[in-house]
DOZA-12102 format. One record per residue (C-alpha): residue number from 1; x, y, z. Coordinates in Angstrom, 3 decimals. Last residue first. Example, Ala and Ser with C-alpha at 12.3 -4.5 7.8 and 13.67 -1.06 7.14 Angstrom:
2
(atom 2, (13.670, -1.060, 7.140))
(atom 1, (12.300, -4.500, 7.800))
***
This chain:
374
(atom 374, (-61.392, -111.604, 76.489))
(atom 373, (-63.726, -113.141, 78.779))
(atom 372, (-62.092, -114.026, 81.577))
(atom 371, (-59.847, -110.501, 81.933))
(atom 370, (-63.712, -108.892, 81.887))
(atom 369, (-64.746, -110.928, 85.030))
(atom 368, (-61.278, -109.810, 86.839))
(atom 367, (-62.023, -106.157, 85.731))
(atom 366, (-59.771, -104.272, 83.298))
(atom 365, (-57.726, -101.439, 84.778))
(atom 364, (-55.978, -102.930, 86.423))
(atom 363, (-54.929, -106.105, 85.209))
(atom 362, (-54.304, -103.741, 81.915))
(atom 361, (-51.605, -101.924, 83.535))
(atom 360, (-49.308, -104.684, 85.220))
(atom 359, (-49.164, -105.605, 81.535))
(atom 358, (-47.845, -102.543, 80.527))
(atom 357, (-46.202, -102.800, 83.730))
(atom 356, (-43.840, -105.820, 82.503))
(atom 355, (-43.919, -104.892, 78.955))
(atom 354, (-42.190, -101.746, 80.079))
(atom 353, (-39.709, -102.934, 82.541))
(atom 352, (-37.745, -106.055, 81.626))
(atom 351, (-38.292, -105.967, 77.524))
(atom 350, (-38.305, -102.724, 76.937))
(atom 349, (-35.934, -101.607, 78.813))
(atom 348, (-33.252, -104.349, 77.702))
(atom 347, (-34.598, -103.644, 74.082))
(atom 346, (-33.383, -100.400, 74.716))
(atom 345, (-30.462, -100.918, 76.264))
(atom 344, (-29.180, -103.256, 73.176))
(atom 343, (-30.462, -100.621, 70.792))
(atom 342, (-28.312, -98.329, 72.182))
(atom 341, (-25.176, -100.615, 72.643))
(atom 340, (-25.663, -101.658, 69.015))
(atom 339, (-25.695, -97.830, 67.868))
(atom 338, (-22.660, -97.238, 70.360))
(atom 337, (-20.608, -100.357, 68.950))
(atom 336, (-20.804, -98.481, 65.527))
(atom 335, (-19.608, -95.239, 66.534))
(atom 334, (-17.898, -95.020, 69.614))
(atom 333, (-19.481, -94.330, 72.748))
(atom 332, (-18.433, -97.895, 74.438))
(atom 331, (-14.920, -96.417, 74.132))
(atom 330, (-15.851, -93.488, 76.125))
(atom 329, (-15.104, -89.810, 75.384))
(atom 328, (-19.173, -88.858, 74.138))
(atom 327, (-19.738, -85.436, 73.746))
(atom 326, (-20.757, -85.094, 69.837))
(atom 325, (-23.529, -87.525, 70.135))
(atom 324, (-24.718, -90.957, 70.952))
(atom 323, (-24.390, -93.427, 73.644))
(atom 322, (-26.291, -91.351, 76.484))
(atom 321, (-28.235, -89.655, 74.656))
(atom 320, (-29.735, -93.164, 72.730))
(atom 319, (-31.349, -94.135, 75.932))
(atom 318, (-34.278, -92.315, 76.595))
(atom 317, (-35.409, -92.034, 72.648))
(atom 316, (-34.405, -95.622, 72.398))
(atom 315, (-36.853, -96.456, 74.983))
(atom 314, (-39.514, -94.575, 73.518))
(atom 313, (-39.046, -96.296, 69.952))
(atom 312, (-38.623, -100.076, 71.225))
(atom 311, (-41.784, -100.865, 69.368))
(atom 310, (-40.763, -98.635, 66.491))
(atom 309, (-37.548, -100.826, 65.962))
(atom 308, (-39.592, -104.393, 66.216))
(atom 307, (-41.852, -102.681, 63.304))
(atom 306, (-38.971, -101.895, 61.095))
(atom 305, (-37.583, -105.334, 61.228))
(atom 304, (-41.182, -106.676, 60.763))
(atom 303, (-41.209, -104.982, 57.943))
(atom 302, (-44.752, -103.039, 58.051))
(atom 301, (-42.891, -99.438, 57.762))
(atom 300, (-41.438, -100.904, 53.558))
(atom 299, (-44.790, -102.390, 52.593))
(atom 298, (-46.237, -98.697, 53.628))
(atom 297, (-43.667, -97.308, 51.467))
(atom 296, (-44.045, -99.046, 48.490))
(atom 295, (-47.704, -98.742, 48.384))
(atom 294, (-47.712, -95.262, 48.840))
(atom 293, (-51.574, -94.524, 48.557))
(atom 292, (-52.926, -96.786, 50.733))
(atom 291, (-54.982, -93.901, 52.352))
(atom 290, (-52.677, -94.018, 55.759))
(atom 289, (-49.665, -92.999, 53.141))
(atom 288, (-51.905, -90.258, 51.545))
(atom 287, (-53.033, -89.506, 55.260))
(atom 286, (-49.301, -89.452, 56.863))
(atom 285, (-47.825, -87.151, 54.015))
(atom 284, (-50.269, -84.382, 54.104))
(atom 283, (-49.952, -84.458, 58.065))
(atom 282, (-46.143, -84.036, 57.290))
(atom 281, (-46.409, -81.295, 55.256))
(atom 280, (-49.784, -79.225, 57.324))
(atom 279, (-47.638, -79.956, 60.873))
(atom 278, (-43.931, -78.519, 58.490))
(atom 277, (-46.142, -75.095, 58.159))
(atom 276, (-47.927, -75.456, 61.123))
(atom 275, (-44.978, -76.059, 63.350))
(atom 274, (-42.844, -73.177, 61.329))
(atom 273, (-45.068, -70.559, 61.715))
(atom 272, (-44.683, -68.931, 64.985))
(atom 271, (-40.919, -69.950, 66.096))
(atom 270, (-39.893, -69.700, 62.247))
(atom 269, (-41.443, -65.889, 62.275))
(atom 268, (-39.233, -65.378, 65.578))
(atom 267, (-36.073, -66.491, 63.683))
(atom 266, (-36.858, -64.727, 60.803))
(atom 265, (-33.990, -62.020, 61.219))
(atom 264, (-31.642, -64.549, 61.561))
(atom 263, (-31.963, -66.308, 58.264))
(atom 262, (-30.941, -69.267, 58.113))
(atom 261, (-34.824, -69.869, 59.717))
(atom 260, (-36.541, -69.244, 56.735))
(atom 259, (-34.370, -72.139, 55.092))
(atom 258, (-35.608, -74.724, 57.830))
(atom 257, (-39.012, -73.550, 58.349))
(atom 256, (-39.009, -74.295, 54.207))
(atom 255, (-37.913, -78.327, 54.384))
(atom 254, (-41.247, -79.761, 55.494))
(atom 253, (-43.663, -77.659, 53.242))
(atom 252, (-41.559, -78.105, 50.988))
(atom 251, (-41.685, -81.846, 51.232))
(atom 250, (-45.656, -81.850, 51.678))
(atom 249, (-45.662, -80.176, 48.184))
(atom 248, (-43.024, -82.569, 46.105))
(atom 247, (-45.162, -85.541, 48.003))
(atom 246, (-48.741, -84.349, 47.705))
(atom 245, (-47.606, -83.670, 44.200))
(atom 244, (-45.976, -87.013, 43.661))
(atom 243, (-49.484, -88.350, 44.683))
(atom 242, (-51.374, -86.645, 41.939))
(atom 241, (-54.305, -84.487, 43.546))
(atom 240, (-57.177, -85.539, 43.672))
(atom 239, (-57.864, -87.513, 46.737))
(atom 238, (-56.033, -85.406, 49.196))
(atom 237, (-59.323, -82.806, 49.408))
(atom 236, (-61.439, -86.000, 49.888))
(atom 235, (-58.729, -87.852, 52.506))
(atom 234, (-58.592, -84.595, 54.327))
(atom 233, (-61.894, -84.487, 54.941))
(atom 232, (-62.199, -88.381, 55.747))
(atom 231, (-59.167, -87.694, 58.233))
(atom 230, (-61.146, -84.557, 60.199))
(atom 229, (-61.093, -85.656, 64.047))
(atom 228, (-57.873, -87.874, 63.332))
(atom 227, (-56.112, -85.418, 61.153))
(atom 226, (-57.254, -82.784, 63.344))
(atom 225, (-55.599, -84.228, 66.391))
(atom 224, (-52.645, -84.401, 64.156))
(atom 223, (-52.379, -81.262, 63.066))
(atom 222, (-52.796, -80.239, 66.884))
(atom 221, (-49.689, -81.852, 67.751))
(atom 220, (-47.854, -80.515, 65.032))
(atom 219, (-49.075, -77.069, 65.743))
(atom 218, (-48.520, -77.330, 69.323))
(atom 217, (-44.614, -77.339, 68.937))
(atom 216, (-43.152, -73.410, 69.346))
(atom 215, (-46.376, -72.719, 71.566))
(atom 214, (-45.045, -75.833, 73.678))
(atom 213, (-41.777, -74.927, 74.406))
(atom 212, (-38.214, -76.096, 73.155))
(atom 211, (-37.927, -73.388, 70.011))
(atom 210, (-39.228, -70.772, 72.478))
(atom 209, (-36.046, -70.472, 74.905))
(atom 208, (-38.177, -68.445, 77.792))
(atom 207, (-37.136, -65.315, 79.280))
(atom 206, (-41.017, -63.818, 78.083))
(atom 205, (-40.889, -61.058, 76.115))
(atom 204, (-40.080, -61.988, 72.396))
(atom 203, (-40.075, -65.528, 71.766))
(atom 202, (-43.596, -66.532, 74.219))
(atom 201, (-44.773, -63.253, 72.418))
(atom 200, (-43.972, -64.447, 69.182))
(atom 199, (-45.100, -68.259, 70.128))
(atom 198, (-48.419, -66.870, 71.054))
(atom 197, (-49.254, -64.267, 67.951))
(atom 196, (-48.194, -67.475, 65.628))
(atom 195, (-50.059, -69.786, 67.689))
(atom 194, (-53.772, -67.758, 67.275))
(atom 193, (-54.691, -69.418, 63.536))
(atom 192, (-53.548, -73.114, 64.331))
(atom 191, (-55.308, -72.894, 68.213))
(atom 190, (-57.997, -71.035, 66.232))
(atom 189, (-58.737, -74.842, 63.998))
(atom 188, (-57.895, -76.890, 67.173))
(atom 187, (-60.236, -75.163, 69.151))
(atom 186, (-62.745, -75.354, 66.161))
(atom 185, (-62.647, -79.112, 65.942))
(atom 184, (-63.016, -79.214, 70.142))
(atom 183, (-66.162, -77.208, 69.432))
(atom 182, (-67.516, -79.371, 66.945))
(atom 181, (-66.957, -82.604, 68.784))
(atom 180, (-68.644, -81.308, 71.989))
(atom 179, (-66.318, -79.976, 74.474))
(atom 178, (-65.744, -81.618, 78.168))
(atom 177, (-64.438, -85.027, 77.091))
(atom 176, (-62.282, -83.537, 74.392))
(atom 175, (-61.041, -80.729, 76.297))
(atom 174, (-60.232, -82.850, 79.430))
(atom 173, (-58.323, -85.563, 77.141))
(atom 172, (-56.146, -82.534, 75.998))
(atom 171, (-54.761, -81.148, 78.863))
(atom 170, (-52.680, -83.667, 80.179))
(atom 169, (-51.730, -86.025, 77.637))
(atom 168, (-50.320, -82.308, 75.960))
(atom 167, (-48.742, -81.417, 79.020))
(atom 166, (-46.975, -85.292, 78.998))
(atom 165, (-45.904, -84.630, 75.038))
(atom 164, (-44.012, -81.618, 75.921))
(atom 163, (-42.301, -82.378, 78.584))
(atom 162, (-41.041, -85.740, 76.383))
(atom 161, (-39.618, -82.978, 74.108))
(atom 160, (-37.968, -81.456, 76.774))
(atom 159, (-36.533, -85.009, 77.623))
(atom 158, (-33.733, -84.169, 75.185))
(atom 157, (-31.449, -82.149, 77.940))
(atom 156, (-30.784, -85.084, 79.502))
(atom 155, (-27.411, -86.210, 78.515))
(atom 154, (-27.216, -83.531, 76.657))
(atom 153, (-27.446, -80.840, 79.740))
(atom 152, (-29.958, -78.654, 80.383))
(atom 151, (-30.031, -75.828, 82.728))
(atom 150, (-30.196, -72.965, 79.933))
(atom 149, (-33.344, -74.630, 78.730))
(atom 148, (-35.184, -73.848, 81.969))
(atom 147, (-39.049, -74.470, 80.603))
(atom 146, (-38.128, -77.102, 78.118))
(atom 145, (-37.411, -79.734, 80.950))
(atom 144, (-40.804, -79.061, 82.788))
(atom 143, (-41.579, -82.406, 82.506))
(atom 142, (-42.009, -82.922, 86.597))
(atom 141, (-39.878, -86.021, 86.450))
(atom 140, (-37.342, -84.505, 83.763))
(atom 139, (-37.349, -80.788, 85.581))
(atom 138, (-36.492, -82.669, 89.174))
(atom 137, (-33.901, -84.939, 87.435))
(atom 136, (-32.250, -81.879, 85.871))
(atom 135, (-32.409, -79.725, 88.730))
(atom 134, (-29.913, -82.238, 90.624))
(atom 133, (-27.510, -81.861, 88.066))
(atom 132, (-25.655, -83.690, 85.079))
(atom 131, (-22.023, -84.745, 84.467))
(atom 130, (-20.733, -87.488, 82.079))
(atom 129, (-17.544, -87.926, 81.289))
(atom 128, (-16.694, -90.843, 82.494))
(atom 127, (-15.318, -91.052, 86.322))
(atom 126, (-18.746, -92.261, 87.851))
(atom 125, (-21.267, -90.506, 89.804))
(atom 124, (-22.831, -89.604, 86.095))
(atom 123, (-23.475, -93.417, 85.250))
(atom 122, (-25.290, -94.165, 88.048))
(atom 121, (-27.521, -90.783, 87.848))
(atom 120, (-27.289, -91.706, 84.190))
(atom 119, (-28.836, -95.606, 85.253))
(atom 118, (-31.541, -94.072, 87.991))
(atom 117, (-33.014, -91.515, 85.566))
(atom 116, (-33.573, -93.773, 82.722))
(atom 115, (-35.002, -96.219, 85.384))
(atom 114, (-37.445, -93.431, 86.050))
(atom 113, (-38.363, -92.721, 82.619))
(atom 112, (-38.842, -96.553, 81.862))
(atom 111, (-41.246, -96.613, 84.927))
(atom 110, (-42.605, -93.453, 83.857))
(atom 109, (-44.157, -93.145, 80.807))
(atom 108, (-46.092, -96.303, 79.890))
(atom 107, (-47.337, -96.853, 83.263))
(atom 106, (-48.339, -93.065, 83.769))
(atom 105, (-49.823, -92.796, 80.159))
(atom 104, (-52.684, -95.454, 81.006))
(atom 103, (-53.278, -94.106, 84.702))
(atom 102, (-54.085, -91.149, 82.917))
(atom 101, (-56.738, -92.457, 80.587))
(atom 100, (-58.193, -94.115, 83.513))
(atom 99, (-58.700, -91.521, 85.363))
(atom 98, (-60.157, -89.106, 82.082))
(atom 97, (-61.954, -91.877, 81.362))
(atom 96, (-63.783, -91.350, 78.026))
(atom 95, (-67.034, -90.321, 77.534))
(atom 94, (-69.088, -93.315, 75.625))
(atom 93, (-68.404, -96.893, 75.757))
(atom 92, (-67.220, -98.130, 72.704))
(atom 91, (-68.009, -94.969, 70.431))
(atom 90, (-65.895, -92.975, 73.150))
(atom 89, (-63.160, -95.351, 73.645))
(atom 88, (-62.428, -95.272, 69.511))
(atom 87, (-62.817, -91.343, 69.495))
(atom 86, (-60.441, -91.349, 72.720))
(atom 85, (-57.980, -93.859, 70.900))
(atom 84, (-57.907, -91.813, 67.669))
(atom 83, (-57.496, -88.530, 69.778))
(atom 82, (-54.290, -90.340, 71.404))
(atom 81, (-53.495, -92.055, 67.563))
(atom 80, (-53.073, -88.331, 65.770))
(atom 79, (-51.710, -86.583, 68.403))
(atom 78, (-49.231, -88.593, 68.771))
(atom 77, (-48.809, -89.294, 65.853))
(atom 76, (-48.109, -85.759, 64.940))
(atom 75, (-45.733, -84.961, 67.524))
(atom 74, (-43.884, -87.896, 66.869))
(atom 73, (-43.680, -86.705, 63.408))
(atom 72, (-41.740, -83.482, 64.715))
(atom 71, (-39.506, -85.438, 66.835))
(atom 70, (-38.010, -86.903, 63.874))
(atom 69, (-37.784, -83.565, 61.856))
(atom 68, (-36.126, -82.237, 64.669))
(atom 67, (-33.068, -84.896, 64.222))
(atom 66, (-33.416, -84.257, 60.395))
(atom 65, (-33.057, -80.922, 60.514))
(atom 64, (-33.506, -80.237, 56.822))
(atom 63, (-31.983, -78.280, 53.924))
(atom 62, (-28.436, -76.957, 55.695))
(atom 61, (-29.117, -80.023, 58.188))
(atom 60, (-28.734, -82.548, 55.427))
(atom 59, (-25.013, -81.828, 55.712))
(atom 58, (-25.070, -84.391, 58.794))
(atom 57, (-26.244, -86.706, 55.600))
(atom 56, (-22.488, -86.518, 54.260))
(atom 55, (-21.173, -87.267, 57.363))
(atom 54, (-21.494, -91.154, 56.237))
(atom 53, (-18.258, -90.788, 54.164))
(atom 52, (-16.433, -89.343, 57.027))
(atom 51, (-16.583, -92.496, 59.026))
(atom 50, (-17.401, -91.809, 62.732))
(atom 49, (-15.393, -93.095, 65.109))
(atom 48, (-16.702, -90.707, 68.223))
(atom 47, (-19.989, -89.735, 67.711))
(atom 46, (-21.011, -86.532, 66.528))
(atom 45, (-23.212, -87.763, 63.618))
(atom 44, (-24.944, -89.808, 65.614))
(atom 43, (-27.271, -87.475, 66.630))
(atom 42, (-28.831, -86.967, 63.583))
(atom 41, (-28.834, -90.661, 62.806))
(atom 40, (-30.658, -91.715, 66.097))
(atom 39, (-33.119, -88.511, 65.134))
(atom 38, (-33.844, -89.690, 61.859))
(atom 37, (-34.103, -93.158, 62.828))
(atom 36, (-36.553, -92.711, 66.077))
(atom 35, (-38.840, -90.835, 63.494))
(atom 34, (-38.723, -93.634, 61.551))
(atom 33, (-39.216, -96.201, 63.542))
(atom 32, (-42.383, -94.592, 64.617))
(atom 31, (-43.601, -94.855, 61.468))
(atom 30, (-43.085, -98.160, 61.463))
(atom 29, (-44.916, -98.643, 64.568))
(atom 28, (-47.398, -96.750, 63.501))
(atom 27, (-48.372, -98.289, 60.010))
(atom 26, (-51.560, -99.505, 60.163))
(atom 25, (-53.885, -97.762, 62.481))
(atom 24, (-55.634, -100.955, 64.334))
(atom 23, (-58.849, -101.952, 62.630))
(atom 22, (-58.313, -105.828, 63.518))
(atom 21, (-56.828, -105.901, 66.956))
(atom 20, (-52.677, -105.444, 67.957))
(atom 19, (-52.114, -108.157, 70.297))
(atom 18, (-50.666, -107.367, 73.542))
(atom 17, (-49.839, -104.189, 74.816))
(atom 16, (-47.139, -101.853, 72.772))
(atom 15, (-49.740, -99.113, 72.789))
(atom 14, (-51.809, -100.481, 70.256))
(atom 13, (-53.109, -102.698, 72.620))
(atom 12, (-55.241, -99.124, 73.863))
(atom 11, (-58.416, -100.417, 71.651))
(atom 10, (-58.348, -103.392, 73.005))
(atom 9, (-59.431, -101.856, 76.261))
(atom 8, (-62.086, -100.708, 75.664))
(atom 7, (-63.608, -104.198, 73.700))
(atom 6, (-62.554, -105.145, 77.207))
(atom 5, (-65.228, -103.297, 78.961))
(atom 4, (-67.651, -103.575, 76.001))
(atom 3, (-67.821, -107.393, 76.595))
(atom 2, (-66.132, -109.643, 74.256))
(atom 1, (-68.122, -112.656, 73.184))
***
């Protein structure tokens, strides 16, 4: 029989750990091929080679950024399946570990981060067209990459949304394990109502670039939270209503930040509205599909095809930069070879140095009596 210890820690497989238990969240890993898609596509627009016939979806970005659209349901599941995991710790065993929950996101961040680092430092010292700076590595490894926008460059320039994600890791386990349940619901409810007065004055007065910082982004994140602290809520309001409405609604809802934002003078309205208006569409989307309600879909994210993609998610997002996008003047960054080259690093990662201290991971944190059981 499993003890509660490693009961725990079952519940953090879904990570990319070992077996997936009975009860995980179905779907993740497919969804997270899809967000990896539509921002692998977006940026491979640019490439070198491209055929013109496929540069009809870089149109797309006149109704939807696609590209942001993919980091945008990261930054729902993410905050969907971290407050799903502390929920799942807390019945298990009671108040999480804040310790232990950071020692978690360390070894699945940063060894894959660092090596990241290492191979376009490599790459940059070389005669290829790829330059960076010294700040850059500093801002990636101390994920303040959205704070200094202007010192950015695409190669690693995207980590801002990583920045993101690790402030989040950071701050929200403490509110959950230090606020009751109610509270922490209600934090999340003003942090929705507040954001727009935030992300104005973030946009207006301080020399920030606000579409890259967190007031710009929280409302996804926290739509998520909510989603898990509230998803039998949501399910009964969802429940209803016709699911090509959820669809036709959530989709506007998606698409809109996008068309208020053409026009210039709504720019600062897009920076304080547009994460929970798109955080409300895609949240909409994820429980109906979560509620078995798009059959065809959710048979479509539990390929195994699809799911082998979403594993490898977080190392693609590292590596695609370098192999995609409208700066690229190598051979090896020409469209198709630079999709297979992508994937091909990624798996590399994957494979050699996540799984690796994943595992690494879980021998520490789970006791030597516990590892014999389980």
């Amino acid at each position: 029989m499993m003890c509660k210890q490693s009961l725990m820690n079952s519940c953090f497989a879904q990570t990319g750990l070992g077996k997936i238990p009975s009860g995980r969240v179905p779907y993740l890993d497919g969804l997270r091929a899809l967000a990896i898609g539509l921002v692998m596509g977006f940026h491979a627009f640019g490439s070198l080679g491209m055929p013109g016939w496929l540069k009809l979806l870089e149109r797309s970005y006149s109704i939807c950024d696609l590209g942001a659209l993919g980091v945008h349901i990261f930054f729902v599941i993410s905050g969907f399946i971290i407050t799903h995991l502390l929920l799942r710790e807390e019945k298990v065993q009671g108040p999480p570990s804040l310790k232990d929950f950071w020692i978690r996101r360390a070894f699945r961040i940063l060894p894959a981060l660092c090596v990241f680092l290492i191979g376009l430092w490599l790459l940059s010292s070389m005669d290829n067209g790829i330059h960076t700076k010294p700040v850059e590595y500093l801002m990636a490894l101390t994920f303040t990459q959205h704070l200094i926008s202007d010192q950015s460059s695409w190669w690693i320039g995207h980590t801002w949304s990583l920045s993101i994600e690790e402030q989040f890791y950071l701050l929200w386990p403490v509110l959950f394990v230090v606020m009751s349940k109610s509270r922490v619901k209600m934090l999340l409810i003003w942090t929705l109502v507040i954001m727009p007065v935030t992300a104005v004055i973030v946009s207006l007065w301080l020399p920030l670039k606000a579409p890259w910082i967190m007031p710009a982004h929280q409302g996804f994140i926290a739509c998520g939270c909510l989603m898990a602290l509230l998803r039998e809520p949501f399910t009964k309001i969802l429940k209803p209503i016709p699911v090509w409405l959820i669809i036709m609604g959530a989709s506007l809802f998606i698409i809109l930040p996008r068309q208020m934002e053409r026009a210039p003078h709504l720019r600062e309205l897009v920076d304080a509205l547009g994460s929970i208006i798109g955080g409300i569409g895609i949240t909409a989307l994820l429980v109906t599909l979560l509620d078995n309600r798009l059959p065809l879909m959710g048979r479509l994210l539990e390929n195994r095809g699809i799911k082998w993609i979403g594993r490898l998610s977080y190392s693609l997002y590292l590596w695609q930069q370098i192999f995609l996008g409208p700066f690229g003047t190598q051979p090896w960054q020409r469209f198709p070879s630079n999709i297979f080259l992508a994937v091909l690093a990624a798996a590399f990662s994957y494979y050699v140095i996540e799984m690796p201290f994943l595992r690494l991971r879980e021998r520490i944190l789970t006791p030597a009596g516990d590892r014999r059981m389980s």
